[in-house]
Every structure is written in structure tokens, then in C-alpha cells.
DOKETOR-749340 format. One record per residue (C-alpha): x, y, z. Coordinates in steps of 0.05 Angstrom, whole numbers, padded with zeros to 5 digits, always signed. Layout:
<sites>
XYZ
...
</sites>
This chain:
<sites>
+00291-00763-00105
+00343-00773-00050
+00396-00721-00034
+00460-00736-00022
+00514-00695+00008
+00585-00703-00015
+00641-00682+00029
+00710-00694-00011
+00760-00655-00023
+00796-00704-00070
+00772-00673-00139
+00776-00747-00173
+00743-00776-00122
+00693-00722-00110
+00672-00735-00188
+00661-00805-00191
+00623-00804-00118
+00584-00757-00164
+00569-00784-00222
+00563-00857-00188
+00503-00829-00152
+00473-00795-00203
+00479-00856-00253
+00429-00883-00196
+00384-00829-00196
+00405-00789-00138
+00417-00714-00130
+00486-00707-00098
+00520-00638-00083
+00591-00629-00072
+00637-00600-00020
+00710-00591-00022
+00719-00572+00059
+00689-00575+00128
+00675-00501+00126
+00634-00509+00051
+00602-00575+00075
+00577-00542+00138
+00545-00487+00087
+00515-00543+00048
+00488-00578+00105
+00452-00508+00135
+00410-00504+00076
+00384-00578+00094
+00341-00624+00057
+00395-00677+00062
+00376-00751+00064
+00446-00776+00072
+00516-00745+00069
+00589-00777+00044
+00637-00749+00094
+00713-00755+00083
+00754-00743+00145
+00820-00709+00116
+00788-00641+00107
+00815-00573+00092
+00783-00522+00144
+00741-00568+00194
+00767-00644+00201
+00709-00695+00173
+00703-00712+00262
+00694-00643+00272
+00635-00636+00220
+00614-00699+00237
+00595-00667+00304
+00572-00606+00278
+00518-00662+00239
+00501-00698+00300
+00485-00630+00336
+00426-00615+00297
+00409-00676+00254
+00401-00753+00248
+00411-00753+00174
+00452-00815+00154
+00528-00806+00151
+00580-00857+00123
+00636-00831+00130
+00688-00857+00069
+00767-00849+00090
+00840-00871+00077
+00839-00877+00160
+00842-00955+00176
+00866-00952+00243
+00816-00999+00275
+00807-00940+00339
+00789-00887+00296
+00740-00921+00267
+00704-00936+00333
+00710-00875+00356
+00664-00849+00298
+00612-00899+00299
+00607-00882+00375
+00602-00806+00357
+00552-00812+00309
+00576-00843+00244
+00526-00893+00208
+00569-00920+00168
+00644-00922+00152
+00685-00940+00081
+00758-00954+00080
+00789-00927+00015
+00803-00948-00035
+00729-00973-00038
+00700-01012-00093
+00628-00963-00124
+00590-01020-00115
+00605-01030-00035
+00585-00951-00036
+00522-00953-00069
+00495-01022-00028
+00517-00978+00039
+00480-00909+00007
+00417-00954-00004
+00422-00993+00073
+00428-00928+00103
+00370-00891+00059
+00327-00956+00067
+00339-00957+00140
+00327-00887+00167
+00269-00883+00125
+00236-00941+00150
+00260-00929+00223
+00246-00856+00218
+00252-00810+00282
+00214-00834+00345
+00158-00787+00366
+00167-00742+00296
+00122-00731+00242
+00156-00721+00178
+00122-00680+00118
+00177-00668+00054
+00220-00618+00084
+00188-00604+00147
+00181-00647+00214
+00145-00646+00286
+00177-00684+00344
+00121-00691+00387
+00176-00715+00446
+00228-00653+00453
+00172-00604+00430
+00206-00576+00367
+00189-00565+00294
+00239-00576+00238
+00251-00537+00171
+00295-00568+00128
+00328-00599+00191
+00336-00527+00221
+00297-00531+00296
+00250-00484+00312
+00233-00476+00379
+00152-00475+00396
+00123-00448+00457
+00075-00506+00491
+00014-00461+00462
+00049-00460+00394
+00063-00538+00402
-00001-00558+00426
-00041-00523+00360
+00013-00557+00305
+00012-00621+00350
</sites>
């Protein structure tokens, strides 16, 4: 089952993000700020995260960045911005993805699927993924839960 993690602080919309994805069998958890998302997100196991950028705490672009630091996971990021810059900007710095609101749940849930369908298939160049951990066999490191570990080349070359 995919997990998805929902970054929202708009209670209504928060819900039916919610219950939209777990109509379709997903397992979504919910965030109400940058600073509770970023929480979230350090626990890992995330195969794709909703990110809204009107935040309380951390903007969505700082989060976004926080993502991007440490992970590849999937973001579409779903916002009342429209300004055609902004948007961009985002997809430059990491965004997969990015939903104007109001958005129709059927647009969402054909962009959750693309982006699931896509990373899974492309996967991560040089890394060999097992549930929640992962070996990239280019920048010697090993992955829990998307949290690096750094391996000594001894320690790499017996796991590799």
C-alpha cells in the first residue's frame, strides 16, 4: 500500500485530500504546518507527499527544500498560487508536480497515480531498493526509511 503525505493546513481540504485517497486504497497522513510535515516526513516511508505552499511555520518552498535535501520521493505540490513564475520556480527546485486550486479530485488522483507509476518504474539510478530500506551503490550510502546512513568503504563494500 502506498503512503501518502498530506501537507494542508486547510482543515476542509485536508479531509477530502484524505478521504479521496483512501477511497483509493492509499494510506495518507495529515499535516497542518511545515514544522508538523517536516516531523512526518523524518519518520519516512513516504511514497509521495501533497504539499500546499501557504503554510503556518515553514512555507510549502521551504519544506519543499527540506524534501529535496534528503529524498526523491514524489512531490506535487497543490496551491491557490497561479502566478505562472512561481510555479517554475518549484518545478526547477524540485517539485514533481504542481495543482492549481481549486482542483477537480479526479485531476489529483490521475497526477497521485503518474507520479507513483513513474518513480516506481524509474526508480533511483545506482540504488537497490528493499521495502523501507535502500543501497545507492553510486554516493556510497544506505537508506532507512529515507534517513542516510553513512558507510565506511569496508562497510559499503560487505552490503554492496
Amino acid at each position: 500500500m502506498n503512503r501518502i503525505l498530506i501537507i494542508e493546513d486547510n482543515n476542509e481540504i485536508n479531509d477530502l485530500l484524505s478521504e479521496m485517497l483512501g477511497a483509493e486504497g492509499y494510506e495518507a497522513d495529515r499535516a497542518y504546518s511545515g514544522t508538523e510535515a517536516l516531523l512526518y516526513f523524518e519518520k519516512g516511508g513516504y511514497d509521495l507527499v501533497l504539499l500546499d505552499l501557504m503554510l503556518p511555520g515553514i512555507s510549502g518552498e521551504e519544506v519543499l527544500k527540506m524534501i529535496r535535501a534528503k529524498s526523491d520521493t514524489p512531490v506535487i505540490v497543490i496551491s491557490a498560487k497561479t502566478e505562472i513564475d512561481g510555479k517554475v520556480e518549484l518545478l526547477k527546485n524540485g517539485a514533481d508536480d504542481y495543482i492549481t486550486k481549486p482542483f477537480d479530485v479526479r485531476e489529483v488522483l490521475a497526477r497521485v497515480e503518474l507520479q507513483l507509476n513513474r518513480h516506481r518504474k524509474t526508480g533511483h539510478k545506482g540504488r537497490i531498493v528493499m521495502e523501507e530500506l535502500a543501497l545507492d551503490e553510486e554516493g556510497h550510502m544506505f537508506y532507512v526509511n529515507d534517513h542516510p546512513i553513512a558507510l565506511t568503504k569496508q562497510e559499503f563494500s560487505i552490503i554492496g
